[in-house]
C-alpha positions as CSV (number, residue, x, y, z in Angstrom):
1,X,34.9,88.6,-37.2
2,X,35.2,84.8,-35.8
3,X,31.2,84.8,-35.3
4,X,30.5,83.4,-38.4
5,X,32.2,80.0,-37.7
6,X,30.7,79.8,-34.4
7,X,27.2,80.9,-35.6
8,X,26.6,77.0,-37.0
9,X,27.7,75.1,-33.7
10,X,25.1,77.3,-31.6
11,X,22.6,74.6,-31.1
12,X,25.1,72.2,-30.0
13,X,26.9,74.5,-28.0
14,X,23.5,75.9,-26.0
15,X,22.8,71.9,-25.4
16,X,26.2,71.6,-23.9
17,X,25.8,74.6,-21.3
18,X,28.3,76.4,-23.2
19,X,27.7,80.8,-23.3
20,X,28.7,82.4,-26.3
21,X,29.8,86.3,-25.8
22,X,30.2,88.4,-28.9
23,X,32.3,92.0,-28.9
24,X,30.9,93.8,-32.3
25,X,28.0,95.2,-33.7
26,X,24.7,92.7,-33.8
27,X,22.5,91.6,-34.6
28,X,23.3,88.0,-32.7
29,X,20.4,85.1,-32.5
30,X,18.8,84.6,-29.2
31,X,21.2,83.1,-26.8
32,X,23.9,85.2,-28.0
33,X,25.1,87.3,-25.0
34,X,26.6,90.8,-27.6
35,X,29.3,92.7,-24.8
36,X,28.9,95.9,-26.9
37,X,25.5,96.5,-25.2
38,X,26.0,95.8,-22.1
39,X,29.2,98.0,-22.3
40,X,27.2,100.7,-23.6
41,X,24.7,100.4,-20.8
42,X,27.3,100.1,-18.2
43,X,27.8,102.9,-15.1
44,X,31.1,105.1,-14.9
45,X,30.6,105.0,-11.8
46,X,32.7,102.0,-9.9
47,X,31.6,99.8,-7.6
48,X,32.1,99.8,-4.3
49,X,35.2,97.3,-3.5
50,X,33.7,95.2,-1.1
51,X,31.6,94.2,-4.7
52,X,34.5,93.2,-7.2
53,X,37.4,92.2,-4.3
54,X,38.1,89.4,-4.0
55,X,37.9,87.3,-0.4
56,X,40.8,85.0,-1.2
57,X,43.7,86.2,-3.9
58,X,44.0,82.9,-4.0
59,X,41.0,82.1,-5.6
60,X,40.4,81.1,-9.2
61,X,40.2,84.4,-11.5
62,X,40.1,83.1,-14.3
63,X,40.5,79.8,-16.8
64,X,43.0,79.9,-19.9
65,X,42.6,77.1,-22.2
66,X,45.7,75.9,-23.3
67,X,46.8,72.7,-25.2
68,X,49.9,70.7,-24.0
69,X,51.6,67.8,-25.2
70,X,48.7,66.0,-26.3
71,X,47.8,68.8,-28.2
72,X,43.7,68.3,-26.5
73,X,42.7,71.8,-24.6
74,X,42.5,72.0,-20.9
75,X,42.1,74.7,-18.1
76,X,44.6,76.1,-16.5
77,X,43.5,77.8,-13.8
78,X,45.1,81.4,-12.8
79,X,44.5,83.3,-9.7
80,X,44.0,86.4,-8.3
81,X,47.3,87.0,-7.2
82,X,48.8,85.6,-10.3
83,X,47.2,87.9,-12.1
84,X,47.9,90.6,-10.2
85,X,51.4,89.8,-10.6
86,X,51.6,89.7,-14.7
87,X,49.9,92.6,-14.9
88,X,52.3,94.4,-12.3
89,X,55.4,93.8,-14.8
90,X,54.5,96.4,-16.7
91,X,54.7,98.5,-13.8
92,X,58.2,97.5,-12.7
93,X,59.4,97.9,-16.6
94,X,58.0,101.2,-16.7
95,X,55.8,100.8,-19.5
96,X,52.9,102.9,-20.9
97,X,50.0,103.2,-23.5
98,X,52.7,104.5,-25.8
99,X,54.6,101.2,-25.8
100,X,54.7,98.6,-27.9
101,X,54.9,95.5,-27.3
102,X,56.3,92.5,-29.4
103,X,54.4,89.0,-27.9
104,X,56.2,85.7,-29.5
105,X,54.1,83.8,-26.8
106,X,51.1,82.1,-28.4
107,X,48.1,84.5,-26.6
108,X,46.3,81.0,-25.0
109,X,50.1,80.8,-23.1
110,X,49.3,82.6,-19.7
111,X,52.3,84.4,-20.0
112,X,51.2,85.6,-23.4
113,X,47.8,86.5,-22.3
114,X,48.3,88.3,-19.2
């Protein structure tokens, strides 16, 4: 839905290294990496673990861009293990699918997001 105010900042963004990935129905310009096809395409079948775990849970999983007092977006980096760990809460709380669940946290918050 957001595409359409990204779509005129392409050129810039491509000159700046930046990857654009798009979940939804196409068609995307060149350069435009669209999920839904390569989820479509995508085995059932799971990898062996020695392919997706990692060495180190240590190790940087993943970057959520946050904005802090000066209100100007960084990384803050989240690992493995920390992710392991949010996710795991559900688990200890018993939830399910059929849960819902209220979020005041703004989503770029990690504890919002994961």
């Amino acid at each position: 839905d957001l595409f359409g105010s990204v779509e005129p900042l392409l050129p810039s963004l491509r000159e700046d290294g930046v990857a654009v990935w798009v979940l939804g129905a196409g068609p995307y310009p060149a350069g435009v990496v669209a999920l839904q096809e390569l989820l479509d395409a995508a085995s059932e079948e799971l990898e062996p673990e020695d392919v997706w775990e990692p060495e180190d849970m240590n190790a940087t999983c993943l970057y959520i861009f946050t904005s802090g007092p000066t209100g100007l977006p960084k990384a803050a980096r989240v690992s493995h293990l920390k992710s392991v760990m949010c996710l795991s809460f559900y688990e200890l709380v018993g939830a399910s699918s059929r849960d819902v669940v209220y979020l005041a946290l703004p989503l770029y918050h990690m504890a919002g997001s994961l």
